[in-house]
C-alpha positions as CSV (number, residue, x, y, z in Angstrom):
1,X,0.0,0.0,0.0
2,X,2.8,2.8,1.0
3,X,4.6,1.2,-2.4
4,X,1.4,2.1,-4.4
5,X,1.2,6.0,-2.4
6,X,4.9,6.6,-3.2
7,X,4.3,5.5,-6.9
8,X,1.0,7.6,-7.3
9,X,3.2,10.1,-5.6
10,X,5.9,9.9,-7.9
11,X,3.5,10.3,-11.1
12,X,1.4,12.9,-9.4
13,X,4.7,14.8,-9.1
14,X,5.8,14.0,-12.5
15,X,2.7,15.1,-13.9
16,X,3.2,18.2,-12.3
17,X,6.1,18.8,-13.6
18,X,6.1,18.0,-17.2
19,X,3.2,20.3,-16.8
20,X,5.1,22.9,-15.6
21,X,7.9,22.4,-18.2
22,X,6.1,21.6,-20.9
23,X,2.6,23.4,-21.0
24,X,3.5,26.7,-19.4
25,X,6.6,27.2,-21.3
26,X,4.5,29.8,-22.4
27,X,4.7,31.6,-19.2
28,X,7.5,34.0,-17.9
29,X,10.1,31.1,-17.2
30,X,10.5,30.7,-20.7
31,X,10.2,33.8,-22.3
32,X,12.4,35.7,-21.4
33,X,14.9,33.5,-23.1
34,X,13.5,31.4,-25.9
35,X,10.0,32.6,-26.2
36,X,9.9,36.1,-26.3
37,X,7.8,36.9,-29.1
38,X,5.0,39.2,-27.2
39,X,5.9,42.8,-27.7
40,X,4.2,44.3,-24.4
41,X,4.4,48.4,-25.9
42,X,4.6,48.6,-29.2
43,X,3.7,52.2,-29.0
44,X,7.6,52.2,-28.1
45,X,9.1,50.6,-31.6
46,X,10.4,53.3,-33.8
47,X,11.8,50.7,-36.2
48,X,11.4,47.3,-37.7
49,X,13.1,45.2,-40.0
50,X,11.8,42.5,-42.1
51,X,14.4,40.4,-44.7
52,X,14.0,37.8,-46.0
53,X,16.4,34.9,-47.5
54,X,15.6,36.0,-50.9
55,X,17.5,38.9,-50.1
56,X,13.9,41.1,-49.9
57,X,14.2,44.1,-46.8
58,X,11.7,45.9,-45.1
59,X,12.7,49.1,-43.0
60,X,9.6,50.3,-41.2
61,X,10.8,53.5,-39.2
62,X,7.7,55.4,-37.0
63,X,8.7,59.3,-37.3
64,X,7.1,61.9,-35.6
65,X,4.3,62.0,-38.2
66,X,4.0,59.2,-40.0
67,X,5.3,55.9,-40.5
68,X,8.2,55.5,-43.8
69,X,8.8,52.3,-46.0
70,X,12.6,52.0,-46.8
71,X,13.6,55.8,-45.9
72,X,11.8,57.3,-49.1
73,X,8.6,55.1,-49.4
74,X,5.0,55.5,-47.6
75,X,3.7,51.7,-46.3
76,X,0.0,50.8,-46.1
77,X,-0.7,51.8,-42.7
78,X,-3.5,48.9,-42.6
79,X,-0.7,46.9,-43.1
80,X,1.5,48.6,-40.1
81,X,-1.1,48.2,-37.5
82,X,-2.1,44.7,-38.5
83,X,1.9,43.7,-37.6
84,X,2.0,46.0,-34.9
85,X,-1.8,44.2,-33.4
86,X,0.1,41.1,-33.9
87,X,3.3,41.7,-32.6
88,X,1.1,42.5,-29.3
89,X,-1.5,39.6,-29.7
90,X,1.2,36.5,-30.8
91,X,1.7,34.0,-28.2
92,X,3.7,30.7,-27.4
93,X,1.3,27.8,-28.1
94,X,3.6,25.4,-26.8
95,X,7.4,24.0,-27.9
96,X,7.6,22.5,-31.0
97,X,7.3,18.5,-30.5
98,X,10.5,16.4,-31.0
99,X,9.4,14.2,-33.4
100,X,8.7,17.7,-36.0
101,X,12.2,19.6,-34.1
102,X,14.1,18.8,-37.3
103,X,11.8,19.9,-40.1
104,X,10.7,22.8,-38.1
105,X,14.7,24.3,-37.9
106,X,15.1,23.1,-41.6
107,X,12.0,25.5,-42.4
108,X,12.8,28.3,-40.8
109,X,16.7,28.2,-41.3
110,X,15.7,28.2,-45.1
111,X,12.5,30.0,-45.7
112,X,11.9,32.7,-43.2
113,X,11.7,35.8,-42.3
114,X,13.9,37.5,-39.3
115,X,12.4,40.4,-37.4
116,X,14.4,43.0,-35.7
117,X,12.8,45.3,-33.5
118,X,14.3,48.6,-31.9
119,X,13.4,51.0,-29.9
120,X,14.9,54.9,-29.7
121,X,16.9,53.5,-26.7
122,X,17.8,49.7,-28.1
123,X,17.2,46.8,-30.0
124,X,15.0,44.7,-28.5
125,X,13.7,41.4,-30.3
126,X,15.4,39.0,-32.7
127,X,13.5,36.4,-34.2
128,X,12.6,33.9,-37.2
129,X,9.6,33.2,-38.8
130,X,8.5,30.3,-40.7
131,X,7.3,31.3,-44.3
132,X,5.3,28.7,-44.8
133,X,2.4,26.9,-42.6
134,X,3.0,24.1,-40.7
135,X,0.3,21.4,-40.6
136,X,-2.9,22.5,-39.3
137,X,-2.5,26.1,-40.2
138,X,0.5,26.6,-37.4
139,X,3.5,29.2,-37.5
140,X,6.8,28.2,-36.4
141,X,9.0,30.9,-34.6
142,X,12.5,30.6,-33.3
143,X,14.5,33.3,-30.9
144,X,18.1,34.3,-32.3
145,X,20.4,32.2,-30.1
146,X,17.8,29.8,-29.4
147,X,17.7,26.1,-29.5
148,X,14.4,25.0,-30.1
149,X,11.3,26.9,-32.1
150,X,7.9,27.5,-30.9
151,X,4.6,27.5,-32.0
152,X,2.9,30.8,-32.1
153,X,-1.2,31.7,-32.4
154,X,-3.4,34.4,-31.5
155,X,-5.8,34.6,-29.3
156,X,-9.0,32.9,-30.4
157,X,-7.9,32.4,-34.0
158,X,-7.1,29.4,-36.2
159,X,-4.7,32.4,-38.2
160,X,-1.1,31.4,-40.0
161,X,0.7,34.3,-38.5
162,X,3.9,34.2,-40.8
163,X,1.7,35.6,-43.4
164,X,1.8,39.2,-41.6
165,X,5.9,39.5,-41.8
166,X,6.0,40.0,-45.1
167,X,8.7,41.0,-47.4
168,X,8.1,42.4,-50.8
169,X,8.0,46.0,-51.1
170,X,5.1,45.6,-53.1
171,X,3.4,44.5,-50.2
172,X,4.0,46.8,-48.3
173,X,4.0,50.2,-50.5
174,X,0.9,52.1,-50.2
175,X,-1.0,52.5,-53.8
176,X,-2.1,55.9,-52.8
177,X,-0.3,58.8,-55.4
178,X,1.1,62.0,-54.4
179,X,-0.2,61.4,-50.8
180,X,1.1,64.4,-48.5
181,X,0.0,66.0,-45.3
182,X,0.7,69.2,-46.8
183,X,-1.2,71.0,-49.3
184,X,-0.9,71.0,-52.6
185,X,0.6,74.3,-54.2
186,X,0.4,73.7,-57.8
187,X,-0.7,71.3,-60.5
188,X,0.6,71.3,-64.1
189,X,-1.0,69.0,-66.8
190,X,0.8,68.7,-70.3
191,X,-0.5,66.9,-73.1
192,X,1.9,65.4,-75.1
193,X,-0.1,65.8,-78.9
194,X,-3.0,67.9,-77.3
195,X,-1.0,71.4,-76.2
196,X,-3.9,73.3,-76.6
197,X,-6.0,71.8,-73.1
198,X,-3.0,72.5,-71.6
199,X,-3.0,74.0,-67.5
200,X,-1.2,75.1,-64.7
201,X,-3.6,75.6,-61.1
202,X,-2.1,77.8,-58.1
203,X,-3.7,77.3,-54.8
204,X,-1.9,79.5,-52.7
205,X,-3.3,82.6,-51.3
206,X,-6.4,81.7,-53.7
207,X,-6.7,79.3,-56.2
208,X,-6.0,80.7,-60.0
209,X,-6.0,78.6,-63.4
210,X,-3.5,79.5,-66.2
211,X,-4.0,78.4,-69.4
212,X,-4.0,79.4,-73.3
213,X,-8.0,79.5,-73.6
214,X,-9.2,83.0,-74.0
215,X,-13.1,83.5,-72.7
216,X,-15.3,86.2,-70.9
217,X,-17.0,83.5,-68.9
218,X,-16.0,83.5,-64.7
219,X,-13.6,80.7,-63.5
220,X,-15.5,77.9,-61.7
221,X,-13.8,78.0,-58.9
222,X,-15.9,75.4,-57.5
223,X,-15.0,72.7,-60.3
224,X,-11.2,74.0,-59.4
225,X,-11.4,73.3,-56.2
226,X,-12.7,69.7,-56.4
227,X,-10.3,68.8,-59.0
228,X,-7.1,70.2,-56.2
229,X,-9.2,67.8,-53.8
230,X,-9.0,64.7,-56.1
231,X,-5.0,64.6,-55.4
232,X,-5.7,63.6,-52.2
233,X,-6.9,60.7,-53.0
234,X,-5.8,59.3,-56.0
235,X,-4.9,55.7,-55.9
236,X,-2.9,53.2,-58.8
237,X,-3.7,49.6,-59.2
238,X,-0.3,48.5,-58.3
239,X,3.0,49.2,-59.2
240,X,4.2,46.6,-62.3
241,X,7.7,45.6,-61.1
242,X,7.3,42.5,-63.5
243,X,6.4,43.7,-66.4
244,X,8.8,42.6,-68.8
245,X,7.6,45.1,-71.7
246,X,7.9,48.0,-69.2
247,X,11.4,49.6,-71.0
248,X,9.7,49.4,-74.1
249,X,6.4,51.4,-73.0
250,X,8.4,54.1,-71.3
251,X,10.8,54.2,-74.4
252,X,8.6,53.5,-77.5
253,X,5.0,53.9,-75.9
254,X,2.4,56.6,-77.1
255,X,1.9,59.0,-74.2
256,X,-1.3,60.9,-72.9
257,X,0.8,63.4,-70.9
258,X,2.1,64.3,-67.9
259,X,1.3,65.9,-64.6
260,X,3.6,67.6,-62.1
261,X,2.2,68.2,-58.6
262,X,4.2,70.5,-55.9
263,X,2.7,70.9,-52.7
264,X,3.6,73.5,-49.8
265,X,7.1,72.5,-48.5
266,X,7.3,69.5,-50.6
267,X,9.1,67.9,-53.4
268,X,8.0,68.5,-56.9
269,X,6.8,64.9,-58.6
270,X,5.6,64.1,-61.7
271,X,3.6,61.1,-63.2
272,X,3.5,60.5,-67.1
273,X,0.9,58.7,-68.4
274,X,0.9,56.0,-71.0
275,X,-1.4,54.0,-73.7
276,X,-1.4,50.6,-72.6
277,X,-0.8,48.1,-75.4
278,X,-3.6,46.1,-76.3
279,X,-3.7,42.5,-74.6
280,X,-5.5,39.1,-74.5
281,X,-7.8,40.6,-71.6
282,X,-8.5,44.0,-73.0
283,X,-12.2,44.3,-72.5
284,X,-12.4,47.7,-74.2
285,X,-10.2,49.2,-77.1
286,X,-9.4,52.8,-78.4
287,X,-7.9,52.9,-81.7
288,X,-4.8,55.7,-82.6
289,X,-3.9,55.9,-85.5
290,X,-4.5,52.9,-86.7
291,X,-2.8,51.3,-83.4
292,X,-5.8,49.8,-81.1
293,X,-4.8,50.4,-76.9
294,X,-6.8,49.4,-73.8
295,X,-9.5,51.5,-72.6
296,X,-9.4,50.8,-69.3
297,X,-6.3,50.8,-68.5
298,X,-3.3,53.3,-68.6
299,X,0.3,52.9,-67.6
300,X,2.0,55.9,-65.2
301,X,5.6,56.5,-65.7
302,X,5.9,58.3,-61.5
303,X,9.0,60.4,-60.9
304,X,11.1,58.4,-63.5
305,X,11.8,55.2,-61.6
306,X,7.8,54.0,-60.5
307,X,5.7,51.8,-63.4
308,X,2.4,51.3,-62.6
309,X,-0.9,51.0,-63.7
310,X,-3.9,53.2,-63.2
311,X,-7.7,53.2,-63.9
312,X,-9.5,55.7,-66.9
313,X,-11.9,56.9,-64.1
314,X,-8.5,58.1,-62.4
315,X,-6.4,59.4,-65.9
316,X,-9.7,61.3,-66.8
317,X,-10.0,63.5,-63.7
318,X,-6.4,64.5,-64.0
319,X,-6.2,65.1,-67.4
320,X,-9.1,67.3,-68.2
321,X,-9.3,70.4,-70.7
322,X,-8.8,73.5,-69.7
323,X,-12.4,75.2,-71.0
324,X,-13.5,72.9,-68.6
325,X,-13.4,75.1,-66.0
326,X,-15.0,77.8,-67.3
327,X,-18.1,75.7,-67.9
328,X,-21.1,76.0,-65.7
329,X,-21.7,73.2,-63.1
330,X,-25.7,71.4,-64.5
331,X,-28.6,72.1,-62.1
């Protein structure tokens, strides 16, 4: 009988602590060596890097006013607070069982991503992500320095976390043009074979149109001032790093013209615009000369490095004549 306490003893005590050594690895103990993946403040990161082994890089740096994408870029601030919300939500599941150790290191030492994470005073996390899921929808994380990996979920959610770290710019890059918190000072359109609907507006002091249209009819100020307005939100479809005939277009391509944008204590940027070439899913043509284009669809040449690809809703608001606003708004 005392045999049979001391081995129910012994189990009980065993019980208690693979409990302890397993199961609540996700507790203090642990993390602060091998599983410290919750970021408690993240009000307090002012940068965060994101590379992956493809030799993609992320620099996220928070400034006073706004977060920047790789020093020059603005990100998709949906997608900075969703990392941000899951930098503060992630949490250790549990160790990553022996008999998956090995093909959970071989996954993240070959396809992750590692996350550095600083604040003004230091740098404060270094960690791995698995690019891929693991069975059952799991993410795989491993500390720098660390031994063995962990599995990581949110609260509540069947989610594959690794998803969120991601590395192409393209990701990350915001779609919206010409976005600024300051105002814009001036906008010049130039058509390239249409000179005559050529404009230049000022909005400074008060907003003025410059063109060569003679008339006695008053400026609509009104029309002027919604078209200044439509800058601030002007979005692309996406920026066409791909696109193999891209050189060509920007070369060779027939052009619609080009706008140049300043705003108050801002850089001067430009975005040409371009036919696109007709293609297999062109769902509506304009012929030139004899040369058939999509409808739909225009290329943007922005500040001489960005190719992208915008809608005809968008290229007609910018590019409209400059009689146009002299014209009465209907009733």
């Amino acid at each position: 009988m005392k045999k049979n306490l001391l081995y129910l003893s012994i189990l009980v005590l065993l019980t208690v602590l693979t409990y302890f050594f397993v199961f609540t690895d996700r507790g203090n103990e642990f993390s602060r060596k091998e599983a410290n993946f919750h970021i408690k403040d993240t009000a307090n990161i002012t940068t965060i890097f994101l590379s992956s082994m493809k030799d993609e890089n992320i620099k996220l740096d928070r400034t006073e006013n706004a977060w920047k994408l790789n020093d020059t870029l603005i990100p998709r601030m949906d997608a900075v607070n969703l990392l941000l919300t899951t930098m503060y939500e992630q949490k250790v599941s549990n160790p990553v069982s022996l008999n998956v150790h090995d093909e959970a290191i071989k996954e993240l030492s070959t396809n992750s991503t590692k996350v550095e994470i600083y604040t003004k005073e230091k740098k404060t996390h270094v960690f791995y992500v698995a690019k891929n899921q693991a069975a059952n929808n799991l993410t795989y994380m491993l500390m720098e320095g660390a031994k063995r990996p962990f599995i990581i979920k949110l609260p509540l959610q069947n989610t594959f976390v690794g998803i969120r770290y991601m590395t192409g710019i393209s990701q990350w890059r915001t779609n919206q043009l010409f976005f600024s918190p300051n105002p814009v000072e001036k906008i010049d359109v130039v058509y390239k074979d249409s000179t005559q609907y050529n404009f230049t507006v000022y909005n400074k002091d008060s907003i003025l149109l410059e063109s060569a249209f003679q008339t006695t009819h008053p400026l609509n100020r009104k029309r002027l001032n919604t078209y200044v307005g439509f800058y601030e939100k002007l979005y692309c479809y996406g920026f066409e790093t791909s696109y193999i005939f891209k050189d060509s277009v920007i070369k060779n391509g027939r052009q619609l013209g080009t706008v140049t944008l300043k705003r108050k204590n801002g850089k001067t940027e430009t975005l040409r615009i371009y036919f696109k070439p007709k293609s297999q899913d062109t769902k509506s043509i304009i012929t030139i000369d004899n040369v058939t284009y999509d409808f739909n669809i225009f290329y943007g040449l922005l500040n001489q490095q960005d190719f992208l690809s915008i809608d005809k809703e968008s290229v007609e608001k910018m590019f409209r004549t400059n009689k146009e606003f002299y014209e009465m708004d209907a009733k």
